[in-house]
N, C-alpha and C positions, 0 to 999 in steps of 0.2 A: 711867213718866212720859210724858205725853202729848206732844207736836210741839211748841204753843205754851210750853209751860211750860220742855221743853228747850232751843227756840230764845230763852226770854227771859233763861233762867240762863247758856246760850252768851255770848248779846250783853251780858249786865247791864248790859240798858237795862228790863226792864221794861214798854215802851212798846205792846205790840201788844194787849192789851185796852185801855190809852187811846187807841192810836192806828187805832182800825177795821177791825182783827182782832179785836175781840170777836162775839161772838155772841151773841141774845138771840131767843129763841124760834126758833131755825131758820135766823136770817138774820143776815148782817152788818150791823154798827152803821156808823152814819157818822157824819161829822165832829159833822154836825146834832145827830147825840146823846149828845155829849159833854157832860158838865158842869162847872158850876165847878170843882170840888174835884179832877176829872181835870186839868183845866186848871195848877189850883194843882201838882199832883203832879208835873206835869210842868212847871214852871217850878223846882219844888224841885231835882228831878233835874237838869237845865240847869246853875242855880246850881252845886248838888257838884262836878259835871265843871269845872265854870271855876274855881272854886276849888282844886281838883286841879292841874287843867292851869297856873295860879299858883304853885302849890309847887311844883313838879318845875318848870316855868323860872326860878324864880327861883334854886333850888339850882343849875342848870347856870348860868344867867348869873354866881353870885356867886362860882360854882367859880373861874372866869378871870380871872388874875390882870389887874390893870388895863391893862398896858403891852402886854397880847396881844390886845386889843381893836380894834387895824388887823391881826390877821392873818389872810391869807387864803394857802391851800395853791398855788393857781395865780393870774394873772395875770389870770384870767375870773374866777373866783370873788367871792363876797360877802367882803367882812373879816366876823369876828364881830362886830363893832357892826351893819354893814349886815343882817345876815340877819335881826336884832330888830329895826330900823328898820322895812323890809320889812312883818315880822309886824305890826308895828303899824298903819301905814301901811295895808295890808292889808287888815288885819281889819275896820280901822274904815271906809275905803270901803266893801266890800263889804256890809257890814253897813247902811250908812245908807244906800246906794244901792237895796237892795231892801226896806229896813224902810219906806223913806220917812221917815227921820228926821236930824236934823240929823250931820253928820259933825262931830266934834272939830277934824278935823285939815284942812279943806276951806280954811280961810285961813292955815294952819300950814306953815313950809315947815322939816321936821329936816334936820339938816347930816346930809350923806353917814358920814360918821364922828362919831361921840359917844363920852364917857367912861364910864366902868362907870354913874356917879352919873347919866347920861341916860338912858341905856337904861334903869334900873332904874324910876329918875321916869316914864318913857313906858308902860313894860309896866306900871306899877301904874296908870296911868290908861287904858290900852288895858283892862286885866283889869277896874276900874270900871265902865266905857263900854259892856261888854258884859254885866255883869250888868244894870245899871238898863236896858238895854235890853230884858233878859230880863222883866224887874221889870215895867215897866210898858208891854209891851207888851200892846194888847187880845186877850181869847181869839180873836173874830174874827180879829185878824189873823196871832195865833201858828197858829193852824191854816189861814188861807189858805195860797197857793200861790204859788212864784215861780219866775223859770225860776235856773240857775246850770250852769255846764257842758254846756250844751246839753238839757238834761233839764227838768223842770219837778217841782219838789219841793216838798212842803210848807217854809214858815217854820220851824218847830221844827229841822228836819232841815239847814236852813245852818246854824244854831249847829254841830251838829257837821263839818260841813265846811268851818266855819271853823277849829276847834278840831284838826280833821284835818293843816290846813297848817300849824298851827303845830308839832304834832308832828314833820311830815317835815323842819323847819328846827331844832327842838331838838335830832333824828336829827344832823342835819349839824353844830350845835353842840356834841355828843360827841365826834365825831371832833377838829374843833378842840383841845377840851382835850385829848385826847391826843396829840395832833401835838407842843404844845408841855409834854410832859410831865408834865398834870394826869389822876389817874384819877379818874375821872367814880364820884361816889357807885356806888354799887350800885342795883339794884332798888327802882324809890320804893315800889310796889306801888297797887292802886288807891282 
């Protein structure tokens, strides 16, 4: 098995003959020579992942029972409502900050604390907001560049960096339900 092919089955992303690790007569491809259908491919791949990352939060959000929804383990910490507030909140700045696109939530102000029935309402329109983003962003601009964390990254690649933070706060969302006695499903798989 050659390097590319094991690094693409490592990451199942796939991305690195779309993404300018191909080669074609000798030489590396770039952006320039990408096509539609690569383009397409990889807004498909985008979509799965966020529809993924939808099902495994909404199984942990829906794991917790309602009345554990202001709880939080220290005094610093987020309640479980706040850490999806947060996500939300979040996601969609970031996202409409460097997409140049309108934010949802830019004249929206969510209560610090919410009911199961809010958080749930907000992540289904955060999980929306980011595929039609995916949707109908132009291929120019999914494969331009923008800076985030001090680095300067293609477009394509904050979707997952977005999709990264939410992970590390559904991480912390685990713990929660076990704290107050919920065992967290098993293994969603990918």
């Amino acid at each position: 098995m050659n390097r590319t092919r094991f690094l693409r089955n490592m990451l199942g992303l796939g991305l690195f003959s779309t993404l300018g690790c191909r080669v074609d007569n000798g030489k590396a491809a770039s952006t320039d020579d990408l096509t539609s259908s690569e383009a397409d491919k990889l807004r498909e791949e985008l979509i799965a992942a966020w529809h993924r990352s939808e099902s495994m939060t909404m199984t942990n959000v829906k794991q917790m029972p309602s009345e554990f929804f202001i709880f939080k383990y220290t005094d610093e910490a987020m309640t479980f409502s706040e850490q999806w507030r947060h996500c939300v909140i979040y996601t969609c700045g970031q996202l409409a900050a460097r997409l140049g696109i309108v934010n949802p939530y830019e004249n929206v102000k969510l209560p610090v604390q919410m009911s199961k029935e809010d958080v749930i309402k907000e992540l289904e329109n955060m999980y929306l907001f980011v595929r039609r983003s995916i949707k109908e962003l132009s291929e120019e601009k999914l494969f331009s560049e923008c800076e985030f964390a001090g680095k300067t990254i293609p477009v394509w690649r904050l979707f997952y960096a977005m999709e990264n933070h939410i992970i590390h706060h559904r991480g912390q969302c685990v713990v929660y339900l076990r704290l107050n006695g919920v065992v967290p499903k098993g293994f969603y798989g990918w």
